[in-house]
N, C-alpha and C positions, 0 to 999 in steps of 0.2 A: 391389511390382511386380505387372501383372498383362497376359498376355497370352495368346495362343492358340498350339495346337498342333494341326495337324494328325492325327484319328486319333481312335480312342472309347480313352473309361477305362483298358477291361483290356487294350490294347496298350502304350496308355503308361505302366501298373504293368508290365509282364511286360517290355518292351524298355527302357526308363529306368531303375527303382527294383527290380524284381524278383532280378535278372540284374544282378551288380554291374560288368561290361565297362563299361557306358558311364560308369560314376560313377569310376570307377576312371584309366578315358583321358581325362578330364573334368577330375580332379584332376591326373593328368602333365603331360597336353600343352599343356593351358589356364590353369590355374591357377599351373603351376611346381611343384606340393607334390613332396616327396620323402620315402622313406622309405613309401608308403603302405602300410597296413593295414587290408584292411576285410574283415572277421567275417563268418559268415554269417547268416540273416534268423534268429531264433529264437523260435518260437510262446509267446505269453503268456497266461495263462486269463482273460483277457479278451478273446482273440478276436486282438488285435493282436499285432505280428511287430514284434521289436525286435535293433537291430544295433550294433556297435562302427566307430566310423572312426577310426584316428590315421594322423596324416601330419605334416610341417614345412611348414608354409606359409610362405612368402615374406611379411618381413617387409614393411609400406609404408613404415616410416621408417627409415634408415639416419643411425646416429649412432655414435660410438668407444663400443669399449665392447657395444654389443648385436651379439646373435646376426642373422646374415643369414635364416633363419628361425626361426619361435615351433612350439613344442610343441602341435598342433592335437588334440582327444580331444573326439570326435562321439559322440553317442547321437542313433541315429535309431530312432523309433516311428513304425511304418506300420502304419493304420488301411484296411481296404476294406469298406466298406460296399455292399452288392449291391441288389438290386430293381430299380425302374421307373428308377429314375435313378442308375446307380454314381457314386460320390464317391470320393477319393481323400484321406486326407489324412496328412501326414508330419511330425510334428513333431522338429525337429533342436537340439537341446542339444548348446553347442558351449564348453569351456573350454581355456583356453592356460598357455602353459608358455614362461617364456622372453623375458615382455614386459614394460616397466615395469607393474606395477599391475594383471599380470593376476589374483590373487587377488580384486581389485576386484568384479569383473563376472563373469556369464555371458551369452552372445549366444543369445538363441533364435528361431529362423527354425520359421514356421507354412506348408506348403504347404497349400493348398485347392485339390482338383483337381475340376470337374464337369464334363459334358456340355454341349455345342456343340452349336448349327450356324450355319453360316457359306458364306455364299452367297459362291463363291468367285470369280463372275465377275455382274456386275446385266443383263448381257444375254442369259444363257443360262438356258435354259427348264427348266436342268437343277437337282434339288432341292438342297436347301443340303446343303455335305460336310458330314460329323461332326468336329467338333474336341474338343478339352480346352478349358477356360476354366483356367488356373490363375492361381492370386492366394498373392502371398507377401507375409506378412507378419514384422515383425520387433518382437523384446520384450529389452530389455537388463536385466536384472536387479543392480542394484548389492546387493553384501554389506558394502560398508565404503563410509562418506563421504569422498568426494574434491569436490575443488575443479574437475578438470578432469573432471569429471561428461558437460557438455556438450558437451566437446573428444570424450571418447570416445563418444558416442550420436554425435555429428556425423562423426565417421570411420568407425563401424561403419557407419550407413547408407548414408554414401556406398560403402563397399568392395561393402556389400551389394547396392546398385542394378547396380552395375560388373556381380559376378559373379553376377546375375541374368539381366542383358542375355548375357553370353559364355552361359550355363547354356542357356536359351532356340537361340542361336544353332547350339552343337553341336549340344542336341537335335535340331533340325531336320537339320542335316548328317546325322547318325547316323540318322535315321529314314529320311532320301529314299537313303542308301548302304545301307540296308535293303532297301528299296524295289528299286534297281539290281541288288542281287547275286543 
């Protein structure tokens, strides 16, 4: 996925990813998870801030027999890199609990977040706003060979596109209700 946000760098670490409110109403109210748990950011000597997520997330496939949510357990590493051009970036290691074959796999989702601009209107004389560029990318990592290999890279991405677009969508909500209060 890759789209734009409103706003420079270190607003959208400090009110997005910093500050776990938004990831937190992000995961309730949009996603369905329950149970959630998120850790706070914890300094690593190498500079990067790393945290814990568990939550239930809402299964996609309902079959007799399986759990209506899977055991979700996130590690997120957050990188900010500073100077002429702040970068953002957040690597999420995501394994499950609770699904055929989760042992199988781990899902790992790469955010790349950089500096914008974004001329927000082609008629106005006024200079281009500052946005985020952010681009996510997705790496499925299999530990054991399975036959339905494809099935699960082909549902992961699609779940991931899904709540790419919803993630994108809040953000914005959460930012311009920033903006109002």
């Amino acid at each position: 996925a890759e789209f734009h946000i409103p706003g420079e760098v270190a607003a959208f670490t400090k009110r997005l990813w910093a500050d776990k409110t938004f990831y937190e109403v992000f995961l309730s109210n949009t996603l369905l998870d329950k149970d959630i748990s998120i850790g706070e950011w914890v300094p690593q000597d190498d500079g990067s801030h790393v945290r814990d997520v568990k939550s239930l997330h809402p299964s996609k496939v309902s079959f007799p027999g399986l759990p209506s949510h899977a055991e979700s357990y996130k590690t997120q590493r957050m990188e900010v890199s500073s100077g002429r051009s702040q970068r953002l970036t957040i690597v999420e290691t995501n394994t499950f609990k609770g699904i055929p074959m989760c042992d199988y796999f781990t899902v790992c989702t790469i955010w790349n977040v950089c500096s914008a601009s974004v001329q927000t209107d082609a008629s106005s004389p006024l200079a281009p706003a500052p946005h985020c560029l952010v681009h996510i990318s997705l790496e499925i990592t299999f530990h054991k060979s399975t036959w339905l290999k494809g099935t699960i890279e082909s549902n992961t991405k699609s779940e991931l596109q899904e709540v790419c677009s919803l993630w994108r969508d809040s953000a914005e909500k959460w930012l311009s209700a920033e903006v109002d209060r």
